[in-house]
N, C-alpha and C positions, 0 to 999 in steps of 0.2 A: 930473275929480279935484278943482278948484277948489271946484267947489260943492259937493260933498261934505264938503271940510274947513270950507269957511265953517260948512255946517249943523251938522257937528260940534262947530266951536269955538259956536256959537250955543247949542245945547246944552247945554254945558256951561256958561257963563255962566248960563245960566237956572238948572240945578240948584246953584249955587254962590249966586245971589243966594236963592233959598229956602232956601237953610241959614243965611246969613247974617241972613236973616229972624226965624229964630229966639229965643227968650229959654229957655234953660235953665234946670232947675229950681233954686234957690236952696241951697245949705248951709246945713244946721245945725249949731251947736257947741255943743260938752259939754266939761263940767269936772269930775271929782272934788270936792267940795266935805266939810269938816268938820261932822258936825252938833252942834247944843251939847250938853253936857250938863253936869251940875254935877259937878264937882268932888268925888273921891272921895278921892284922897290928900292928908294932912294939911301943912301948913308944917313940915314936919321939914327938914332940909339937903340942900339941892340937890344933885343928881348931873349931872354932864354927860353923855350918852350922843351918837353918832354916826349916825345910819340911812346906813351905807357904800353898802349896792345893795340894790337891789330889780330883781327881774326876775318876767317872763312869759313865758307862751307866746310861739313866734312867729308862731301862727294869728294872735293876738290884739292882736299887737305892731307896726301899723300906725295909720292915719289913720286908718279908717274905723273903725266898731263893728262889732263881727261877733256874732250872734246865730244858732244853732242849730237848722237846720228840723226842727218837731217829729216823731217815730216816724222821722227820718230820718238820715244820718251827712254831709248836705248843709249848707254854713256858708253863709249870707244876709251877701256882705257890702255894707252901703249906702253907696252910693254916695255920699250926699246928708246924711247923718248919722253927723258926725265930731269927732273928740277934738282939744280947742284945741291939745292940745301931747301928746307921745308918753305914753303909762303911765309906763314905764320911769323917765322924770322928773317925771311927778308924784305919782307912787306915794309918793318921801323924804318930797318935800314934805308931801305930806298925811299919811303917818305921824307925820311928826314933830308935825304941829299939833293930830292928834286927843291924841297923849301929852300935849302941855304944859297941853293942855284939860282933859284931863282927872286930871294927876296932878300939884301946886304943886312937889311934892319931884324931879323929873324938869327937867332941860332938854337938849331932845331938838332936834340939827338933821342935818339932809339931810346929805353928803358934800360937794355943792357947793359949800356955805355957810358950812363948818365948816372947821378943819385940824387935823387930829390931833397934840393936845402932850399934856403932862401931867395936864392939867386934864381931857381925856377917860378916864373912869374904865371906856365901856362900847361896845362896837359892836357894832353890830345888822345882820344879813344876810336878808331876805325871800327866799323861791324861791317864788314863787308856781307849783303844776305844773297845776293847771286857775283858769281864769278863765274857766269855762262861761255862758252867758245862752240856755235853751231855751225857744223859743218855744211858748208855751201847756204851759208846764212849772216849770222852777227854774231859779234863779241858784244856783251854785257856787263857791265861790272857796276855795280848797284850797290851804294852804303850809306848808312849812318854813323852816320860821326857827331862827336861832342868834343866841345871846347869848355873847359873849366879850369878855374885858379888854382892856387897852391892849397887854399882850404879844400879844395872839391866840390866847392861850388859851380855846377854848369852854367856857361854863358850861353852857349851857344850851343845848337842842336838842330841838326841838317842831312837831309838824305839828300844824294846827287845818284843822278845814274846815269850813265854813257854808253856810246855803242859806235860799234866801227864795223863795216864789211869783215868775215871771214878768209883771210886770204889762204888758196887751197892752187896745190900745184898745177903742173899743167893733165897730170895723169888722174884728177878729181882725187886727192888723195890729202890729209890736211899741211900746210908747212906749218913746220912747228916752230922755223926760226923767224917767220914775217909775222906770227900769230904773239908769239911771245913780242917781239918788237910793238905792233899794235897795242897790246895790253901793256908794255912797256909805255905808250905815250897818253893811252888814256890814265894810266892810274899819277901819269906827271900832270894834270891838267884836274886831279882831284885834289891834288900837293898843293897846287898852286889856288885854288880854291879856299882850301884852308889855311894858306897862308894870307890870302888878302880878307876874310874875317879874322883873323889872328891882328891884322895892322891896324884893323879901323877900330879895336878894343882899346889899340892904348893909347 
C-alpha cells in the first residue's frame, strides 16, 4: 500500500510540474475608439446634453468578444480576445466624444462624469437590442434611443440599425482589431445621428 501511494503522489507531481511548464497564450485588448471626422455643426450656442445609460445584450455584455459562427446559432466566445473595460461603460464614453467631434454646438458627457442641474437641457438613453459580429458575414448594431429634457419628458424616440461586412483574416479566422474598428465607425454614425435630432430640438 506504501508503494502505491509513493507512485501515486510521484505521479502526480510529474503531471503538476508539466502544467506548470506551461506559458499560456497571451490576451489581447480592444478599445472602442472615436474616429475623426470634420465637424458638421456650426458655432451656434452650446447645449448641454447627458448620455445617462447605454446598454447591451447580455450575450455581448462580458470580457471577452463574442462573434457569431456563420450559417450557425453557435456564439465563438474568445477567450484570448477581450474588451479593456465593459461596453456598458465605454459605450457613454464614446458616444459622447464622437457628438462633441462632431457637432461644436453640443456638449455631450457620459452619466459618470456629468451631474444633472439646470445647465442640462437634454438626456440621452441608448438600448442597444443586437450588437451582432457574424463571422464571414455582418456586423449589426441595432438600437433605441430616446432624447428627453431635464424634466424626462421624451422628445424623441428612434431605432437606427447598421451593418458593415465582417472583416475576417486571411486564414478565415475573425480579426478582432478591423471588427472592432468597424463597429468603432458605425456606432460614430449613430453619435452623429443623435446629435443632429438633438440640433434640430433647439
Amino acid at each position: 500500500m506504501r508503494i502505491h501511494n509513493t507512485i501515486l503522489i510521484l505521479a502526480t507531481l510529474c503531471l503538476a510540474a508539466c502544467g506548470f511548464g506551461r506559458t499560456s497564450e497571451p490576451s489581447r485588448f480592444y478599445a472602442l475608439y472615436t474616429p475623426d471626422v470634420q465637424q458638421v455643426r456650426g458655432p451656434e450656442k452650446s447645449v448641454n446634453i447627458v448620455i445617462e445609460n447605454v446598454s447591451v445584450p447580455q450575450s455581448v455584455d462580458r470580457p471577452q468578444i463574442v462573434v457569431k459562427q456563420s450559417d450557425s446559432n453557435m456564439l465563438i466566445v474568445s477567450e484570448f480576445d477581450r474588451w479593456i473595460e465593459e461596453l456598458s461603460s465605454a459605450l457613454p464614453v464614446v458616444i459622447s466624444e464622437n457628438i462633441n467631434m462632431y457637432a461644436k454646438n453640443i456638449n455631450a458627457r457620459p452619466k459618470q462624469f456629468a451631474t444633472l442641474s439646470g445647465n442640462t437641457k437634454y438626456i440621452v438613453v441608448v438600448d442597444f437590442v443586437r450588437f451582432d459580429t457574424e463571422q464571414d458575414g455582418k456586423i449589426t448594431l441595432s438600437a433605441w434611443w430616446t432624447v428627453a429634457n431635464n424634466q424626462g419628458n421624451v422628445l424623441v424616440q428612434k431605432k437606427t440599425t447598421q451593418t458593415a461586412d465582417t472583416p475576417d483574416e486571411k486564414s478565415g479566422s475573425p480579426d478582432y482589431d478591423a471588427i472592432v474598428s468597424a463597429q468603432s465607425k458605425l456606432i460614430a454614425k449613430l453619435s452623429y445621428k443623435i446629435a443632429d435630432e438633438i440640433s434640430e430640438l433647439k
